[in-house]
N, C-alpha and C positions, 0 to 999 in steps of 0.2 A: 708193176703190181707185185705185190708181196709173195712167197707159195709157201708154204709148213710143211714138212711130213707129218703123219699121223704120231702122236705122243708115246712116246716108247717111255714104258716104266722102268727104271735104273732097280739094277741087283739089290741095293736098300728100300725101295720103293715096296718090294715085291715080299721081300722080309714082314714091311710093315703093315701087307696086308695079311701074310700068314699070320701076324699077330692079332690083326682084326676078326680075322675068323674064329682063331681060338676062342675069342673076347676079351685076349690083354690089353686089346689097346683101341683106343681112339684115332682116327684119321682125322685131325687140323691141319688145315694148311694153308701155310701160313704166308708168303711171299711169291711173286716171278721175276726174274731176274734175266736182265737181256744179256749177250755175249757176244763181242766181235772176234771171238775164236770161228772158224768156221771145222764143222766136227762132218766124218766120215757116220752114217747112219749106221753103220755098224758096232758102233763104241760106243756108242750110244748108252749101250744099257750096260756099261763096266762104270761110266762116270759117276764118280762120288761128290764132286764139285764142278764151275765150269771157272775158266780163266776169263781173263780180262772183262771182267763184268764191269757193263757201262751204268746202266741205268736196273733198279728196283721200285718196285711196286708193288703193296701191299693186296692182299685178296680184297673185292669187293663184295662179291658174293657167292655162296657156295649153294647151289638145287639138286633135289636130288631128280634123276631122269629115269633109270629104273630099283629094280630091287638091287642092282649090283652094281649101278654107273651113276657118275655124278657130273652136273658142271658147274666150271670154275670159270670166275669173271674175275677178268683186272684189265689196266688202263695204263699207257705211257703217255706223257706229256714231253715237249723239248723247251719248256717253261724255264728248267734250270741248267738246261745243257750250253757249255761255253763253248763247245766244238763237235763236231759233226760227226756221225760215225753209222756203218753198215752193220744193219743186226743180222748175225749169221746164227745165231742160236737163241733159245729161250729152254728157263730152267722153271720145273715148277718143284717148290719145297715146300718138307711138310714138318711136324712135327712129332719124331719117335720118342716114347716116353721114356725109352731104356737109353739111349745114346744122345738124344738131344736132336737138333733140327738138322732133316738128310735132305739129301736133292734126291725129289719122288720121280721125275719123269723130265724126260729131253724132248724137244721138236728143234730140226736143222731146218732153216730157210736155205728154199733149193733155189731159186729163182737169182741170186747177186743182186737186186735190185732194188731191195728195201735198204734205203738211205734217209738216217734220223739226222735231218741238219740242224744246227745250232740254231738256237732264237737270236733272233735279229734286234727284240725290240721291238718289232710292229705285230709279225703275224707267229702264230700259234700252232703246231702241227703235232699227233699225236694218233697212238694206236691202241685199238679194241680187243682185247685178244679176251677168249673166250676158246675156252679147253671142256672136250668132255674124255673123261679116262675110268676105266671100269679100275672098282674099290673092293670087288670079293663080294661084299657083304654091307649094301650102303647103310644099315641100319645103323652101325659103328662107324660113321664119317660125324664128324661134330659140322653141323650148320654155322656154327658162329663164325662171325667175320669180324677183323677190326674197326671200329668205326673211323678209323682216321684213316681208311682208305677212302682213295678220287671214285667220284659215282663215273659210274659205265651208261654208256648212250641204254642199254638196257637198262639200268637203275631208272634212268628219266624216263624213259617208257611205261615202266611199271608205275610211275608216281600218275603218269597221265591218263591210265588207265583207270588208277583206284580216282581220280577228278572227275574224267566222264561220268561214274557212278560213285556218289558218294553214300557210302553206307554208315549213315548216322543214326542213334536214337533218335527216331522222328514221334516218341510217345506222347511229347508236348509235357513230361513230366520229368523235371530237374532237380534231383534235390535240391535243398539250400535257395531255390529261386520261388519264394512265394509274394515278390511284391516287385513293384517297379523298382524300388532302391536296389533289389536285390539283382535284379534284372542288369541293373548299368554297373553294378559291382562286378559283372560276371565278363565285362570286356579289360580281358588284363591281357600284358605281352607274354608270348609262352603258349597261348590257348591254340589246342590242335583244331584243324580246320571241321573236324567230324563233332564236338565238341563243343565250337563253336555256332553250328548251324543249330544242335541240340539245345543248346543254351538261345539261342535266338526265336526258336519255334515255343518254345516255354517261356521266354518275355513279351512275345506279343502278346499272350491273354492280359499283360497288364496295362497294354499301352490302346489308347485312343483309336477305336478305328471307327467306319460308319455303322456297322452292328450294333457297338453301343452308345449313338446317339439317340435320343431323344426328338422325334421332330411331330411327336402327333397331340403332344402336353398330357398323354392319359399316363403318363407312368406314376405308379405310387411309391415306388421301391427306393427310399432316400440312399445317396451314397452310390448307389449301382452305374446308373446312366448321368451323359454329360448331356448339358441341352444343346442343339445344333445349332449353328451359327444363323441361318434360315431363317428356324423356328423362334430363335431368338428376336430375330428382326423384328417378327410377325407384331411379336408380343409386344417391344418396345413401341413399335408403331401403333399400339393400342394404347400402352399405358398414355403415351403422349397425346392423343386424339382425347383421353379425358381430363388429360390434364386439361386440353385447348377447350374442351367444355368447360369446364371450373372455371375457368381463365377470365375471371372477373376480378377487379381492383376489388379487395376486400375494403378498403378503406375511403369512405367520404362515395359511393357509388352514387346515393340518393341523400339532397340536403332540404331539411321541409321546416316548415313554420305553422302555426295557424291560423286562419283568415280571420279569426274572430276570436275577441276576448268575452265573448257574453255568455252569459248561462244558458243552456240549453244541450240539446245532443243531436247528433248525425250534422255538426259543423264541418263544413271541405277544409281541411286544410291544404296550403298551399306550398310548392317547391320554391323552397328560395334558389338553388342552383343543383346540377349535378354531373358526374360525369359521363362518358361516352361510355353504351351500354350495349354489348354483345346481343345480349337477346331481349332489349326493352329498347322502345320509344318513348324518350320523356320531353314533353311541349303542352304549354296550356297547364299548366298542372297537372297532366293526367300522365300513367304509368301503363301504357300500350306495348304487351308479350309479343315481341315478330318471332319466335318458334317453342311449339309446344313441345311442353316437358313436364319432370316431377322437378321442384325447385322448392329449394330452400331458403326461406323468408326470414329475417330478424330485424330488429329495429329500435333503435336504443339512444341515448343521450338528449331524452326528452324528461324536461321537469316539469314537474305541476304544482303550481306555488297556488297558496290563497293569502291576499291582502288583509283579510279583516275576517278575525273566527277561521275555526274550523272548515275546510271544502275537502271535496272528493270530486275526482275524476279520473278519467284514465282515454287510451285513442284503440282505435280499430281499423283492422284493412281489411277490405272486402275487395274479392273479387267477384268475377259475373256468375259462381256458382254458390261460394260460401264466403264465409264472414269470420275473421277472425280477432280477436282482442288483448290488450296488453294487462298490465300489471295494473290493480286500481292503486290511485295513489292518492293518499292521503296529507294535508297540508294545514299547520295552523296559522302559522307568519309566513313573512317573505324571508325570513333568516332560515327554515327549516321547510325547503321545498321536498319536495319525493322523486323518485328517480321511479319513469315508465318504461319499461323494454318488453317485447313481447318476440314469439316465435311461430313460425310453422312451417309444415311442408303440405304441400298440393300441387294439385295437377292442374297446370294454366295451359290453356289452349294458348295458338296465335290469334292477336287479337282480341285476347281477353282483359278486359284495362283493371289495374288494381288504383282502388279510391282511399285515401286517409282519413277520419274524419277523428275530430272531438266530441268529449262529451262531458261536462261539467256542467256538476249538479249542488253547485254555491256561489252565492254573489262573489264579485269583484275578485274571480280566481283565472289562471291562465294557466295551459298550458305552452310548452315551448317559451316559454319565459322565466327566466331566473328572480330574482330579488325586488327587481323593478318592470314595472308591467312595458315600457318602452325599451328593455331591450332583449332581444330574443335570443333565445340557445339553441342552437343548428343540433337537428335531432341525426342520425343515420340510419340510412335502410341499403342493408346486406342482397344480395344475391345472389345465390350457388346455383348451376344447375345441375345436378344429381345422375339424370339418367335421358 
């Protein structure tokens, strides 16, 4: 194991701090430089340089310890050494503004045993050295270090320190960062970690979280909230439950005729055919509701011709409460029939049967019949259920 004397400031060292005190001058310093001279500790403080210097090493960091002492951190590595060698001394130099850069201070390895061997190639070996030496007057020591000095196990300490506790603007307010573009803008290479976290705590107000979903449908605030994926379901499962209400063939539902060509009113008409009906029984001619609702009724592609003069007619659906009627329609020849369609909405219970009937009020006229009284024109009746 290695041993040091304590730092013995050299006759220039000593100069340079009488100049520190005056306030002529600045203490930088600047390099340590190892030596496989081995020095008497008494010569120590005449040496103006040292011989056979192996290895150098730039200052890593410089603290101040009290009002009058400071310490200095540097590092060797055997990274570039091609042959081996015993450090018997270490120099520390600084920088005088009058003469240029002195050797500030010796320490002798008393010990023989600190042996710097050559890099191999596989494995790495290397020393810490850390010096503290009174400076007169630490106020006049310059802090600054070269940056292209090797960090010291203390440098990486320090970095792990300022990590456990990261002292970032935590205010949630970034300049330049008022929107999510501005947000993903803000991840560039270079970005210091305190910086980065400040920037990150000020992007999430623009990004997506369950705060501002949406899951109860009362919000009025367009723009603001997003709907939840849930609440979303809820609703498509509703919208779809009325579609599957509605969910009746609009077209050809219900196909009718009339049972009779003769003059008179409240004639049944009858179904020529129709199709398979959600919420109707159709058999016998008759239109039997299996579930009550409010439903909307139309009914169209019915002609009313009269053969001979002038006729008038028009049809009617009734159900078991109320009664409702088409368009009257008017007819002079079988060339110029009338078109009847009528509408409604009502509330049909289950079980409530809707009846079609005619009603023509002039000889030799038809409805459900085109041009010629033997052939019929398939009328249609609609179905929506509504609610």
């Amino acid at each position: 194991m290695a041993d040091f004397s304590k730092l013995i400031v050299t006759n220039k060292g000593k100069e340079l701090i009488a100049k520190a005190l005056a306030n002529a001058a600045v203490i930088t310093f600047t390099k340590v430089s190892s030596s496989g001279t081995a020095y008497n500790e008494n010569e120590l403080e005449i040496l103006t340089d040292l011989e056979d210097i192996r290895q150098t090493s730039l200052i890593s960091d410089v603290s101040l310890t009290s009002s009058t002492s400071v310490e200095i951190q540097a590092s060797f590595t055997n990274m570039e050494l091609t042959e081996g060698y015993y450090l018997r001394a270490l120099g520390l130099f600084a920088e005088d503004p009058d003469v240029g850069e002195i050797l500030y201070g010796v320490t002798s390895e008393t010990s023989g045993n600190c042996y710097i061997p050559a890099y191999n190639g596989v494995t790495s070996s290397g020393i810490y050295l850390q010096f503290v030496t009174a400076v007169g007057n630490a106020e006049n020591v310059s802090l600054e270090i070269n940056p292209a000095a090797i960090a010291t196990i203390k440098d990486i300490q320090k970095i792990e320190e300022k990590l456990k506790i990261l002292d970032f603007d935590d205010s949630g307010e970034v300049e330049g960062i008022t929107s999510f573009t501005d947000f993903m803008s803000s991840f560039v290479k270079g970005t210091s970690i305190y910086q980065f976290f400040a920037n990150f705590k000020t992007g999430l107000k623009y990004v997506l979280h369950t705060g501002k979903l949406v899951n109860s449908g009362m919000c009025e605030t367009p723009g603001e909230f997003a709907l939840d994926a849930a609440y979303g379901k809820t609703l498509q499962d509703q919208i779809t439950g009325l579609y599957s209400d509605i969910g009746i063939n609009l077209e050809d539902d219900l196909l009718f005729y009339p049972t009779s060509k003769a003059v008179g009113t409240n004639k049944k008409m009858g179904i020529i055919t129709y199709k398979e009906s959600k919420f109707f029984d159709v058999s016998n001619d008759k239109i039997v509701c299996k579930k009550s609702g409010v439903y909307l009724i139309f009914f169209e592609g019915i002609y009313f011709a009269s053969h001979s003069g002038e006729g008038r007619g028009y049809i009617k659906m009734k159900s078991n409460k109320n009664t409702h009627y088409s368009s009257l329609g008017i007819s002079v020849s079988d060339s110029y029939p009338d078109f009847l369609s009528g509408s409604f909405i009502d509330l049909i219970n289950e079980n409530d049967e809707l009846t079609l009937y005619s009603n023509i009020f002039s000889g030799n006229s038809t409805i459900g019949y085109n041009s010629t009284p033997t052939t019929p024109t398939e009328g249609k009746v609609h179905i929506i259920k509504v609610s």
